[in-house]
Backbone bond lengths (Angstrom), bond angles and torsions (degrees), N, CA, C in turn:
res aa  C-N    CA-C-N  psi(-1)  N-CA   C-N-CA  omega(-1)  CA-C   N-CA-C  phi
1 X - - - 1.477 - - 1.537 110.49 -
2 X 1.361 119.79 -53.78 1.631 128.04 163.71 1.568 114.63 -35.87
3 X 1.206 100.12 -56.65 1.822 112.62 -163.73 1.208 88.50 -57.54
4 X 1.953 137.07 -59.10 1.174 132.86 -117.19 2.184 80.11 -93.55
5 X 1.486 98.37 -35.20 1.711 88.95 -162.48 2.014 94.57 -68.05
6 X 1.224 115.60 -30.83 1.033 113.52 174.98 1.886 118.02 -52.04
7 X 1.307 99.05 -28.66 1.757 99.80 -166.64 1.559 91.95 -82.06
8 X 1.494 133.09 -33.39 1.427 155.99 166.02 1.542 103.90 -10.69
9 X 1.430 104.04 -71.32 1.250 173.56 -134.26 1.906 92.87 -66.00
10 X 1.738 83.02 -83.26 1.229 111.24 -172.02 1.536 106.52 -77.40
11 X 1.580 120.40 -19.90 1.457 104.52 159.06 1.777 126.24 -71.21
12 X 1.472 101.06 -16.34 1.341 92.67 -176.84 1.465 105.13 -82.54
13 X 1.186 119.27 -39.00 1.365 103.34 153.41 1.440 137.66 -56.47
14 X 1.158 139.77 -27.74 1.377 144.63 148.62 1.471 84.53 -31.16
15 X 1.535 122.21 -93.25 1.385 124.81 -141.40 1.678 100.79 -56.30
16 X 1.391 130.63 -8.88 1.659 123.86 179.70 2.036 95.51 -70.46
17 X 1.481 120.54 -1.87 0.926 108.34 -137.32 1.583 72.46 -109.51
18 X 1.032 147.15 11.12 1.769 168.71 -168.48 1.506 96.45 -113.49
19 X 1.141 111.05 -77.95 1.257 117.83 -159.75 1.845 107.88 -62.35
20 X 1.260 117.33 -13.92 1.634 125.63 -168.26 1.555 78.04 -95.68
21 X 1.642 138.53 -74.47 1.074 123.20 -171.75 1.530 116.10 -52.03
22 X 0.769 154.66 8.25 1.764 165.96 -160.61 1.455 82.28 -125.39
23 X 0.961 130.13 -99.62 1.770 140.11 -155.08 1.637 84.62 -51.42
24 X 1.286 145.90 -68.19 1.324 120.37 -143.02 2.136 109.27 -85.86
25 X 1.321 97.91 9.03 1.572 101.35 167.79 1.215 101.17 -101.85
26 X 1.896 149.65 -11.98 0.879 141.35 135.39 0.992 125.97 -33.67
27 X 1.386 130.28 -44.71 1.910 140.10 -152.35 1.475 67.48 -105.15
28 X 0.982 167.81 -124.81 1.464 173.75 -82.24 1.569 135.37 -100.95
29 X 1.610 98.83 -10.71 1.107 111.01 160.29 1.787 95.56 57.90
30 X 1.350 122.56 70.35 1.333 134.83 -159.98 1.501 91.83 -136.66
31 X 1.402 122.17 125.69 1.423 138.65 154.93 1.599 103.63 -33.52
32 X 0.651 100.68 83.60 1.911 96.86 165.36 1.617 117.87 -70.53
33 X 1.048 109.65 -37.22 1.316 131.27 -172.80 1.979 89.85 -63.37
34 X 1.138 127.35 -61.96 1.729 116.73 172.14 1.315 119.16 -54.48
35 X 1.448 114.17 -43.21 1.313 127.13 -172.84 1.477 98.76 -45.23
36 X 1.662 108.52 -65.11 1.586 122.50 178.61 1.568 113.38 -22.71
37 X 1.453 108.62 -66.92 1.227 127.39 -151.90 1.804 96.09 -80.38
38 X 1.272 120.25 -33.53 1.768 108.14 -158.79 1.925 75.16 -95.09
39 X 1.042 148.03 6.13 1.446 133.55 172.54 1.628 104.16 -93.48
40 X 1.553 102.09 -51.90 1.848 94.18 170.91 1.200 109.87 -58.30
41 X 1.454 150.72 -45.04 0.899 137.27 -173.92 1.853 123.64 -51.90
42 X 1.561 104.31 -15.85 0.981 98.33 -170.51 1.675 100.78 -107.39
43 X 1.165 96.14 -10.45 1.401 94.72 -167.54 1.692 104.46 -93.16
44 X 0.961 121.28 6.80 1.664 135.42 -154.84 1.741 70.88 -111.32
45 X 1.014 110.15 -78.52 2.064 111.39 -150.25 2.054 98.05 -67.07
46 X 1.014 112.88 -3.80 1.621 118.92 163.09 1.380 91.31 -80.50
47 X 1.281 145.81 -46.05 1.214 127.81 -153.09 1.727 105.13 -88.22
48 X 1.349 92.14 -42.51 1.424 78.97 -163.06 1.578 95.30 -85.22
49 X 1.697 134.74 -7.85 1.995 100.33 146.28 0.871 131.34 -47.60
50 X 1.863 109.94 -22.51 1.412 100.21 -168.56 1.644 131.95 -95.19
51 X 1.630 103.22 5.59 1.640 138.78 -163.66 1.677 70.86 -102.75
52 X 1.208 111.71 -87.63 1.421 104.09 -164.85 1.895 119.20 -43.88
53 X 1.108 118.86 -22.02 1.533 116.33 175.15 1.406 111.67 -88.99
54 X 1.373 109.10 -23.57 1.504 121.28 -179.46 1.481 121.16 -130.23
55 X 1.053 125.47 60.55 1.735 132.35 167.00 1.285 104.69 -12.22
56 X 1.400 121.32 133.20 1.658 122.14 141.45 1.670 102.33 -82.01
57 X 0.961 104.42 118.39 1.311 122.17 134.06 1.694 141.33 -13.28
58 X 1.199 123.21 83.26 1.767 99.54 -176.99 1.412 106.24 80.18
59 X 1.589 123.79 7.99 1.678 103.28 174.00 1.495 114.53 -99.48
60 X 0.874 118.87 111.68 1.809 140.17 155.23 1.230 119.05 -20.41
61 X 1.374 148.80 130.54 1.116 169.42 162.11 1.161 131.42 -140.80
62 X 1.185 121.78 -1.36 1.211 127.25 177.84 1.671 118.01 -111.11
63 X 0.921 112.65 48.31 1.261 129.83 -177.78 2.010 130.53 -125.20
64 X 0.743 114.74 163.83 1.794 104.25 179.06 1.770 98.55 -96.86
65 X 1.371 133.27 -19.51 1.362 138.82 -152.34 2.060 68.71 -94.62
66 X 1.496 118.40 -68.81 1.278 115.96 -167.87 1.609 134.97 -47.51
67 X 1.623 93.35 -25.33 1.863 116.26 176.91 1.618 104.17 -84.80
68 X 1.095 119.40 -36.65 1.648 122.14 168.65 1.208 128.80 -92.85
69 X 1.476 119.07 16.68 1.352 129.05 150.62 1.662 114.70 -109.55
70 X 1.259 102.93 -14.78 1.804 115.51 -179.45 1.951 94.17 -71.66
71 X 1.297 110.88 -50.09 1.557 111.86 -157.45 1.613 72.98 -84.10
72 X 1.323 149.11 -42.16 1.523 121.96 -167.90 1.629 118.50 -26.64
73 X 1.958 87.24 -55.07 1.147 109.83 -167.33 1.555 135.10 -75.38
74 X 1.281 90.65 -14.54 1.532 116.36 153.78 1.029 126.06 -42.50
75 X 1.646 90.46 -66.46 1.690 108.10 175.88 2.159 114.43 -45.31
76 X 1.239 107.03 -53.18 1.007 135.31 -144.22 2.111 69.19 -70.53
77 X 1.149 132.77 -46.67 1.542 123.14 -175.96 1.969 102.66 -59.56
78 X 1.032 99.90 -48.94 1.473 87.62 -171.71 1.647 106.34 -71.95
79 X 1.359 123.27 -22.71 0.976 111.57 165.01 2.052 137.05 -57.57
80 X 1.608 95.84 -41.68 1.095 97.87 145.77 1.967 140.21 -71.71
81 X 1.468 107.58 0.43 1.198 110.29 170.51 1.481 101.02 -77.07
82 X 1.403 130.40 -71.65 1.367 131.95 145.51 1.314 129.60 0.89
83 X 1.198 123.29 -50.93 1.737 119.97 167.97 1.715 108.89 -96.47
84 X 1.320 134.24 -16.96 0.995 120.13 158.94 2.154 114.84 -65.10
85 X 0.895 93.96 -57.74 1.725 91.55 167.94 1.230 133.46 -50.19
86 X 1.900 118.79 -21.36 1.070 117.27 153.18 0.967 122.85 -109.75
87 X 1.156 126.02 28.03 1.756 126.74 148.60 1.385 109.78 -81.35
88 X 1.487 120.72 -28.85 1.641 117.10 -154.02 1.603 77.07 -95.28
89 X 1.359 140.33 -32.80 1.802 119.57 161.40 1.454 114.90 -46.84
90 X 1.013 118.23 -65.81 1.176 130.49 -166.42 1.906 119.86 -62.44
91 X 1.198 111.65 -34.89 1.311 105.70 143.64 1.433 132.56 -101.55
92 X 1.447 108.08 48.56 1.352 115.15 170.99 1.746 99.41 -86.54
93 X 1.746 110.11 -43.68 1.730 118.12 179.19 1.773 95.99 -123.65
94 X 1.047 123.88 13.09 1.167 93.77 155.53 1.543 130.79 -115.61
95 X 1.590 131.93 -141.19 1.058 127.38 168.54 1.389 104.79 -96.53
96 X 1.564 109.50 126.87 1.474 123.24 -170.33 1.787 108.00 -63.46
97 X 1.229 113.39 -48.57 1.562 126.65 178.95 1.499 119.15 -60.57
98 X 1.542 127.23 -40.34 1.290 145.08 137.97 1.895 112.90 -48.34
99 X 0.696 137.71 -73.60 1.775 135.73 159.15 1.612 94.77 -18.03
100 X 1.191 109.81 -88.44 1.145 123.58 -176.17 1.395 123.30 -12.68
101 X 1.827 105.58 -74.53 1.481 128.05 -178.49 1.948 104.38 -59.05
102 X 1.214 86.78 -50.73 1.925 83.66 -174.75 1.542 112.02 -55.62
103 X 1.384 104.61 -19.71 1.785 99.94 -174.04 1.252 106.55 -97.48
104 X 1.682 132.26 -32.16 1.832 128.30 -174.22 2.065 84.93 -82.18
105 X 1.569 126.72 -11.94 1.387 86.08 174.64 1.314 118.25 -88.73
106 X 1.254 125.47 10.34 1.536 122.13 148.95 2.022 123.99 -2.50
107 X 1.856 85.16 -48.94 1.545 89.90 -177.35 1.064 111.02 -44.64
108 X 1.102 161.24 -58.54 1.286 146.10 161.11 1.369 131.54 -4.21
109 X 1.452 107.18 -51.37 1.490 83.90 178.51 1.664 136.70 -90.16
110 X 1.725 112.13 8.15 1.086 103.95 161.92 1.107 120.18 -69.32
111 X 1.832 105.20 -44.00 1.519 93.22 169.88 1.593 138.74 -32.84
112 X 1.720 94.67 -44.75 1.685 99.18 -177.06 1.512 101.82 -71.56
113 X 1.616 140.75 -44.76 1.283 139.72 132.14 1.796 112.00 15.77
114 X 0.987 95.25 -83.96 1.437 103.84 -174.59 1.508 123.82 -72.59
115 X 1.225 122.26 -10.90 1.963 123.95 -179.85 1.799 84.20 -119.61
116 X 1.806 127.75 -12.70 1.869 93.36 173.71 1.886 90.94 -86.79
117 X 1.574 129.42 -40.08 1.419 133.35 -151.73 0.972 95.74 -71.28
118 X 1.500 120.73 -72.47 1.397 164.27 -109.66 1.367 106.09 -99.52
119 X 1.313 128.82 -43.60 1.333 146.59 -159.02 1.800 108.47 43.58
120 X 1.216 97.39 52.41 1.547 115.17 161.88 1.153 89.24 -83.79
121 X 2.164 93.78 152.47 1.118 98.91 -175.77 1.462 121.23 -83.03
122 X 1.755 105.57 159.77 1.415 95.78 178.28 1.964 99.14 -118.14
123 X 1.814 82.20 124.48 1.506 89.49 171.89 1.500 137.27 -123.97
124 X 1.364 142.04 150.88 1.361 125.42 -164.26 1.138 119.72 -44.67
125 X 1.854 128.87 -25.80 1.582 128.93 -171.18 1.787 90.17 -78.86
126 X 1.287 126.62 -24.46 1.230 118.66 -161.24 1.635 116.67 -84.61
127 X 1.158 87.21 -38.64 1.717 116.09 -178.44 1.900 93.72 -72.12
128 X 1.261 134.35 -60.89 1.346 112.45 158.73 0.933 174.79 -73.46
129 X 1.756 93.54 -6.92 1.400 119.39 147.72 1.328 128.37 -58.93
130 X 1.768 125.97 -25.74 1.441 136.79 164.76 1.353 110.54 -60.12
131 X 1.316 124.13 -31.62 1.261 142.07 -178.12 1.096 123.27 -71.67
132 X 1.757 109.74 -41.39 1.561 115.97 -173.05 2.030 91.97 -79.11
133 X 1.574 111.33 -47.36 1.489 103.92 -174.76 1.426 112.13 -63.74
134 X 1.151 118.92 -24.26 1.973 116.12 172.89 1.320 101.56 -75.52
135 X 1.307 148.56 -12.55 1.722 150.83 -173.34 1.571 93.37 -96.69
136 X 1.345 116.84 -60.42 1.583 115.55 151.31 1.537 119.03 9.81
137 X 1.896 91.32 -108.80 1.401 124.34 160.45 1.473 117.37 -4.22
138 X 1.358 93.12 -69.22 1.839 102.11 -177.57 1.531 113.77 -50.55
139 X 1.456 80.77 -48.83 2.271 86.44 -175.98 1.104 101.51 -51.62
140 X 1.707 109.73 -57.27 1.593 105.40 -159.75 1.359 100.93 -57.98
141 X 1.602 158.49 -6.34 1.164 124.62 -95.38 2.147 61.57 -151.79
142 X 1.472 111.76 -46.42 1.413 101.25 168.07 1.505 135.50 -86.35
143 X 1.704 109.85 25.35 1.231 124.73 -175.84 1.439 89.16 -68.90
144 X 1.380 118.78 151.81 1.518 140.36 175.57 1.475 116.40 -63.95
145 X 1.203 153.21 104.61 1.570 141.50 166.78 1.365 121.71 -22.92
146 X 1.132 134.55 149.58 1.445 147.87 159.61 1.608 101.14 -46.78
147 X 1.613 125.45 -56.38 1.120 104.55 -156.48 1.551 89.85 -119.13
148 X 1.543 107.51 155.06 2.084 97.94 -169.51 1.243 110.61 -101.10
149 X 1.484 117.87 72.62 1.800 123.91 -177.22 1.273 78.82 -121.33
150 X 1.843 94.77 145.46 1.347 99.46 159.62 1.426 141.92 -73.58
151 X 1.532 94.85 -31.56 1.282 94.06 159.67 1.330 141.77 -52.93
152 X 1.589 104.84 -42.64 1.959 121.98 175.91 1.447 94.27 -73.26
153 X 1.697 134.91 -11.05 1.560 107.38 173.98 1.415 97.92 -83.19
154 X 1.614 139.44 -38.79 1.285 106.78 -169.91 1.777 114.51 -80.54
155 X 1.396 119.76 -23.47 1.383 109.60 -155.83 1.822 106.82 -79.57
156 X 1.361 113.18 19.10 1.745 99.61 -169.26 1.464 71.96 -110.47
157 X 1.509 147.21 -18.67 1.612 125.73 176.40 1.740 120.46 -51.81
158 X 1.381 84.60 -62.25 1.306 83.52 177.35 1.862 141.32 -66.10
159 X 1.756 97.93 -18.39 1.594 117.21 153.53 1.482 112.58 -56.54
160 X 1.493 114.51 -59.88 1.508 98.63 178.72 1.417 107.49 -90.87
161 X 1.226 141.47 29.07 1.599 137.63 143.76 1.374 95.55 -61.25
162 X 1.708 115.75 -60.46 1.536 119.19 -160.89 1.497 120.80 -49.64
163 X 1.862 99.96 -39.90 1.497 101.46 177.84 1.228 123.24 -62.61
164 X 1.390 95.88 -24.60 2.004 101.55 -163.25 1.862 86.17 -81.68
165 X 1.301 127.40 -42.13 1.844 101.41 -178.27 1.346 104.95 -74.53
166 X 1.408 142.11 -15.72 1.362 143.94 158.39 1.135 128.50 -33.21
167 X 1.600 95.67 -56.36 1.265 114.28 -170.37 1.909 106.11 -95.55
168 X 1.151 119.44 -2.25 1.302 119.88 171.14 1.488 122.78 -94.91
169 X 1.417 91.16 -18.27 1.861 103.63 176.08 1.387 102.79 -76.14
170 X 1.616 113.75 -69.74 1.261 119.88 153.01 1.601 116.05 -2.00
171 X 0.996 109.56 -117.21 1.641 120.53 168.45 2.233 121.43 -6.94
172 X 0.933 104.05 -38.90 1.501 146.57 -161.03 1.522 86.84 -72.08
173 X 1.729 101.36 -82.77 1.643 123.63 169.68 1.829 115.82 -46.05
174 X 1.202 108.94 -49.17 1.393 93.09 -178.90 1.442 111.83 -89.08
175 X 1.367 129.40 -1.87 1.138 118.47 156.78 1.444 132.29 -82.86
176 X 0.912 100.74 -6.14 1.744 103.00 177.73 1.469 127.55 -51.51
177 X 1.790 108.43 -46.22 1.443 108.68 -178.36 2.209 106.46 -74.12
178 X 1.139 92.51 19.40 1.493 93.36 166.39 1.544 130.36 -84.20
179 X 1.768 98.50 -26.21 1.196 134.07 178.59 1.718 123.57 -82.07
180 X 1.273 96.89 2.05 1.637 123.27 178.52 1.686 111.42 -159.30
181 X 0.998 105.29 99.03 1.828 117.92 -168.50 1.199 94.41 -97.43
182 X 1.402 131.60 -25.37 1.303 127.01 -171.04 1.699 100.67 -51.07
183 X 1.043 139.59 -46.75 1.617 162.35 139.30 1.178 110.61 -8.31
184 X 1.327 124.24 -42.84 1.510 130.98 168.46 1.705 121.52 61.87
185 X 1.505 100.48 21.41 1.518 102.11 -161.77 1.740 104.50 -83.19
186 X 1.017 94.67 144.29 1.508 110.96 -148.09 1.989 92.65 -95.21
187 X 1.587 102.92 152.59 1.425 100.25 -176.81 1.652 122.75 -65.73
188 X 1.302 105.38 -12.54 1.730 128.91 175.43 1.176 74.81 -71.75
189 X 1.413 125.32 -135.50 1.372 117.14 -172.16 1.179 124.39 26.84
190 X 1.141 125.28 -104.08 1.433 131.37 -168.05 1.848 111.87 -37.60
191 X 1.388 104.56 -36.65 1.062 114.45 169.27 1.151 107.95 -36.14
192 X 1.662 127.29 -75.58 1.272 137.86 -137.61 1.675 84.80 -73.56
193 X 1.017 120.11 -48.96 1.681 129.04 -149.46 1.264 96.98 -66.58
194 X 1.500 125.68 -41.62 1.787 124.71 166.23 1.269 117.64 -79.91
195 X 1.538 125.39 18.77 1.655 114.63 151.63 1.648 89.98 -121.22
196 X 1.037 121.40 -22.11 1.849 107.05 162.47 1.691 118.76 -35.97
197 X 1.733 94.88 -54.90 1.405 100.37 -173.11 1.879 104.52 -78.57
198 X 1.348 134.77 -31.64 1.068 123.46 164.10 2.034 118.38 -41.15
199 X 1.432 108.04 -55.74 1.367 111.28 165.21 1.353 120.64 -35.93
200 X 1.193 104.16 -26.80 1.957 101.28 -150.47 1.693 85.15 -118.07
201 X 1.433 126.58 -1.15 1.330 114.34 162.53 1.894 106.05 -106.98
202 X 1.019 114.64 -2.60 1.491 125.24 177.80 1.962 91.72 -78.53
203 X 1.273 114.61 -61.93 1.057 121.94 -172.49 1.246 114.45 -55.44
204 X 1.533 128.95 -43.67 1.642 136.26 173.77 1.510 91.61 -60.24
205 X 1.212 141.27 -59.57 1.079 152.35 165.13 2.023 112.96 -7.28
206 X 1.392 76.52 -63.18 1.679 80.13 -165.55 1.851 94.99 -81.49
207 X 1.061 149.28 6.78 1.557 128.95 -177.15 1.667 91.24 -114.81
208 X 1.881 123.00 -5.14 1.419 118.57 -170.65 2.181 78.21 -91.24
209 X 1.026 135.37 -19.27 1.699 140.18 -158.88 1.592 84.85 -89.50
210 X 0.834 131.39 -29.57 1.423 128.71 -163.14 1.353 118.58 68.50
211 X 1.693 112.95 -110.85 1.094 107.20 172.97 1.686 128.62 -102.65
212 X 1.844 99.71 9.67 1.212 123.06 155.92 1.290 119.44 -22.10
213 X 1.255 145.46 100.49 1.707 139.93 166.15 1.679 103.16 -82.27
214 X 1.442 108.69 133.54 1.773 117.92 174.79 1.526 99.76 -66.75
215 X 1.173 72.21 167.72 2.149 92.00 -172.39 0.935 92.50 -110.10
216 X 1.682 123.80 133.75 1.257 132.19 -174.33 1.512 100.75 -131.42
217 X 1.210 140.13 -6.82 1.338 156.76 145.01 1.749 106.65 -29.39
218 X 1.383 118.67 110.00 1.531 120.80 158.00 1.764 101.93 88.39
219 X 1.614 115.88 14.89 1.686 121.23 -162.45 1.898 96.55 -102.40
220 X 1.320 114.33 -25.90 1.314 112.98 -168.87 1.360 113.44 -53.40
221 X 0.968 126.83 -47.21 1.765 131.61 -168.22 1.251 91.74 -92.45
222 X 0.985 159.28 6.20 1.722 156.87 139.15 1.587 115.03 -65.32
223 X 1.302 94.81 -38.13 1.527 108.68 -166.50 1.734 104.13 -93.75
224 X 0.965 123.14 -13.54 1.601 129.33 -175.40 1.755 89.94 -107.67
225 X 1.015 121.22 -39.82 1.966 119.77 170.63 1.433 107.68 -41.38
226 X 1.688 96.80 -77.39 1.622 119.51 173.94 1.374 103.48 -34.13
227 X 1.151 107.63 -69.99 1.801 108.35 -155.77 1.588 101.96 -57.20
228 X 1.442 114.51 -48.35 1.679 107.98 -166.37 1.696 112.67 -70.99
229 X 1.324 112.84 -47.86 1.624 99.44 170.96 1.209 119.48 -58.44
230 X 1.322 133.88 -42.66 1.366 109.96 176.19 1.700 137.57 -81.70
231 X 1.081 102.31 18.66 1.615 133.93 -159.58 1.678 73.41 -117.62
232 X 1.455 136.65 -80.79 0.909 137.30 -153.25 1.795 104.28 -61.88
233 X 1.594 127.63 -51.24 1.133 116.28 170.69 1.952 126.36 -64.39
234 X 1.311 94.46 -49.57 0.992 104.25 177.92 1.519 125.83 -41.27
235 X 1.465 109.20 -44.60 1.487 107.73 -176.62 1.623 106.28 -145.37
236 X 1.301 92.15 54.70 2.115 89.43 163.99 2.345 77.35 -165.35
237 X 1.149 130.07 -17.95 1.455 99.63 -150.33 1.750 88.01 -138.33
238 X 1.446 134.61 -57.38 0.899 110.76 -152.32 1.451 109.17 -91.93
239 X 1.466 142.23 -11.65 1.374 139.39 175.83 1.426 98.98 -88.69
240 X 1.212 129.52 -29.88 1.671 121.22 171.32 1.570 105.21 -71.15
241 X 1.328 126.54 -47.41 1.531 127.96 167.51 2.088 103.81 -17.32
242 X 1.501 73.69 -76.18 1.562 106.50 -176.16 1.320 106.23 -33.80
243 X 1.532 132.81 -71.02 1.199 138.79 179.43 1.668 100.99 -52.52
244 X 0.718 114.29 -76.73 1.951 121.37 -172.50 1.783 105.73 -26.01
245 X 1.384 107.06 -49.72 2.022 107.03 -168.54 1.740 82.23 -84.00
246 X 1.591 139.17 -8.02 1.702 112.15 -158.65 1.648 83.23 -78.67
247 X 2.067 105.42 -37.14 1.530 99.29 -136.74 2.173 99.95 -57.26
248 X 1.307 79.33 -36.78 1.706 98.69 176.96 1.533 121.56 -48.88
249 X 1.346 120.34 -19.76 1.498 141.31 171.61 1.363 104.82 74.99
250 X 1.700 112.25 42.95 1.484 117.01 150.53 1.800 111.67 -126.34
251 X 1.507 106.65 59.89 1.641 105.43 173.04 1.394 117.41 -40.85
252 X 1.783 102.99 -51.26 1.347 110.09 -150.76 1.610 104.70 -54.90
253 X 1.763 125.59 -46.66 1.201 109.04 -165.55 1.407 107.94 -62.07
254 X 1.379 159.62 -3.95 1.028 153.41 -175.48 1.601 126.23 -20.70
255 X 1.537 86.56 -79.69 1.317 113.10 163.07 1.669 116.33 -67.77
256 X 1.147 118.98 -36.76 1.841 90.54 171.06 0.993 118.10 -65.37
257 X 2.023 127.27 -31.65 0.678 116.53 -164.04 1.415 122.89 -83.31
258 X 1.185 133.08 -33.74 1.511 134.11 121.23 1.010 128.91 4.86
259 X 1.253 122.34 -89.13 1.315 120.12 172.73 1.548 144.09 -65.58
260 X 1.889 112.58 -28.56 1.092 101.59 136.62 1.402 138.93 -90.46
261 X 1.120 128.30 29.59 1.424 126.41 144.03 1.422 130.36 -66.34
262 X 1.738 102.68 -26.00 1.212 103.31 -159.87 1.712 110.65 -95.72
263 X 1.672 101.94 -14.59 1.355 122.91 164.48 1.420 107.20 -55.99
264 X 1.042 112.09 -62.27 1.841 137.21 -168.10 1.391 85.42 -45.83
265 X 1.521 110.54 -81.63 1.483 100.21 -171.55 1.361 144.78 -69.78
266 X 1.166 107.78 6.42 1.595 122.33 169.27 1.357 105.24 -92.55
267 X 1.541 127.39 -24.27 1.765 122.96 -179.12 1.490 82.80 -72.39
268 X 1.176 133.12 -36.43 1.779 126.56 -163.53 1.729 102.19 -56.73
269 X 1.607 85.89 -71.36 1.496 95.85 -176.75 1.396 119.17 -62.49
270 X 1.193 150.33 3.56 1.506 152.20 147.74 1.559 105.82 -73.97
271 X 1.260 122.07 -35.32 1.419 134.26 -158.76 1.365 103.15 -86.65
272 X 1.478 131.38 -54.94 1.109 143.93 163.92 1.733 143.17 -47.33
273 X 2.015 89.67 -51.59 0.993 101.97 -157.11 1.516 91.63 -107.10
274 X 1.154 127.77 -51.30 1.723 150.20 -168.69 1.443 106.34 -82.67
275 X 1.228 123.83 -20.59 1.346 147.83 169.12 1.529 104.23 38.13
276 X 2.024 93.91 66.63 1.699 101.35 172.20 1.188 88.42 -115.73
277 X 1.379 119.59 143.76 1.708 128.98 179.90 1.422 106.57 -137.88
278 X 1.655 121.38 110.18 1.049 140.60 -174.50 1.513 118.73 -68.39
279 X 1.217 112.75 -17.86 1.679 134.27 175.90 1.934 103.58 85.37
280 X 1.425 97.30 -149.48 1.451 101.42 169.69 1.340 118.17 -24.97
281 X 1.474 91.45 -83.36 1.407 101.87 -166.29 1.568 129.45 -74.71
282 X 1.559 111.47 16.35 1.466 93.68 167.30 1.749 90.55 -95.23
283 X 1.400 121.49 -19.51 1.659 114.90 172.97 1.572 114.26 -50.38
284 X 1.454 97.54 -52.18 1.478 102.99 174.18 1.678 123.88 -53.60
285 X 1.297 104.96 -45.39 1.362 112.80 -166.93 1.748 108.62 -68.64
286 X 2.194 110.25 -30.67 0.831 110.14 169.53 1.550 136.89 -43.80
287 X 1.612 85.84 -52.86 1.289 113.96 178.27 1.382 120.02 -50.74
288 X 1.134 107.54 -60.04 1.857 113.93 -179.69 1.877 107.12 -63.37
289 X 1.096 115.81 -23.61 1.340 126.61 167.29 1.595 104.56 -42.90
290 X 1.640 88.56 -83.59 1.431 110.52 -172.68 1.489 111.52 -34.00
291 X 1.294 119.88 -59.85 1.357 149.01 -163.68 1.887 95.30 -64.47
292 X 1.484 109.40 -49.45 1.817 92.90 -173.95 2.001 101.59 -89.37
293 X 1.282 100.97 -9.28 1.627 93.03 162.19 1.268 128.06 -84.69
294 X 1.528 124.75 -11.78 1.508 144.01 162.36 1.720 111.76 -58.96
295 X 1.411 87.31 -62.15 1.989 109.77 -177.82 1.503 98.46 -66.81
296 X 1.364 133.28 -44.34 1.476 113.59 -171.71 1.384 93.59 -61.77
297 X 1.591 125.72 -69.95 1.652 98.84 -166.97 1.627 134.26 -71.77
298 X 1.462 119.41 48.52 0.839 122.57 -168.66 1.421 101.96 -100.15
């Protein structure tokens, strides 16, 4: 139970390791949009050595229910290409730690996903934990900008509004084949299939640039960041996490605990290292975060 909240732990840190590559192509004015694409690429051919060294078992593909949950999940990559690009706007003038928090609380809406589709249950800890992360939102949402124009205070709201439905569609899409196991598609898998769809939104990408060429100048150490944490959570820490707290008969914290860790530690590292300080209320906003990501997995 220790080890598994510990692997939790260390994925939410992995994922701070996203949010530092996002914020430091902001300060740097760094193609994110390549970064994206030369990190799936690497993280796609890790997966499938690792399908090929390690078979799932019993997983299905040959099906029409299995081909329309594969392209779900597709979707669900370009969707995260989409909220990664408007986070790295949005903390170009705004507060990077606020950007941040408004877009990982997305979690929410599979949840709501799953008790409007799903007929998961809906219960009072659940119903107020959505509440405490929308009270969140707001705080984060009156944290002060990086730079003091009026204009750059309103336009980074609506960038990280965009990420947070980005990142909730996203989320939404790759959760679906959870909702049919008969499918058996394995988290390797899904993996590959959400930097598939990152590729294939990199690619829409480049014919919407025209004759725009990406900047690949200053992307290497972004792209070796990117690629190793999620290679590292993805398939050695956070689905074994997951398994370790279910066998114990606490699944649900999985995911809060994950994900708000990884909040927690990115307000550190902005706070510390980047030395942007939101005052009260990004403490506050933290807090109620933390607190409705605790109560949802309860």
């Amino acid at each position: 139970m220790i080890f598994g909240i510990i692997l939790l732990l260390l994925t939410g840190l992995c994922w701070v390791g996203i949010a530092v590559t996002v914020s430091r192509a902001a300060v740097r004015h760094l193609d994110v949009d390549f970064i994206q694409f030369a990190a799936s690429v690497v993280i796609a051919a890790a997966g499938v050595a690792v399908m090929m060294l390690h078979p799932v078992p019993g997983m299905k593909m040959d099906t029409p229910l299995s081909w329309i949950l594969s392209g779900a999940v597709m979707l669900a990559g370009s969707g995260n290409f989409l909220m990664i690009n408007l986070m790295r706007r949005a903390m170009i003038c705004g507060n990077k730690a606020a950007v941040w928090a408004i877009a990982q609380s997305a979690l929410i809406c599979p949840f709501l996903m799953g008790m409007i589709c799903f007929d998961a249950d809906v219960t009072v800890l659940r119903c107020a934990g959505i509440i405490f992360i929308l009270g969140g939102i707001v705080l984060f949402s009156a944290v002060g900008p990086v730079r003091r124009s009026r204009r750059k205070a309103v336009s980074w709201l609506p960038l990280a509004f965009g990420a947070f439905a980005a990142s909730g569609a996203a989320q939404c899409l790759a959760n679906l084949p959870s909702y049919w196991p008969e499918t058996a598609m394995s988290g390797v898998l899904r993996a590959c299939l959400v930097q598939s769809g990152t590729v294939g939104a990199f690619i829409c990408s480049g014919f919407l640039r025209g004759g725009n060429r990406f900047r690949r100048r200053g992307t290497l150490f972004p792209v070796i960041l990117l690629s190793a944490v999620q290679i590292a959570s993805l398939f050695f820490l956070f689905y074994r996490g997951l398994n370790l707290v279910a066998a114990n008969g606490c699944g649900s914290i999985g995911y809060p605990v994950a994900q708000g860790s990884c909040i927690a530690f990115f307000l550190l590292y902005n706070s510390l290292i980047r030395k942007e300080r939101g005052g009260w209320k990004q403490v506050a906003a933290l807090s109620l975060l933390l607190a409705g990501i605790l109560v949802i997995g309860m």
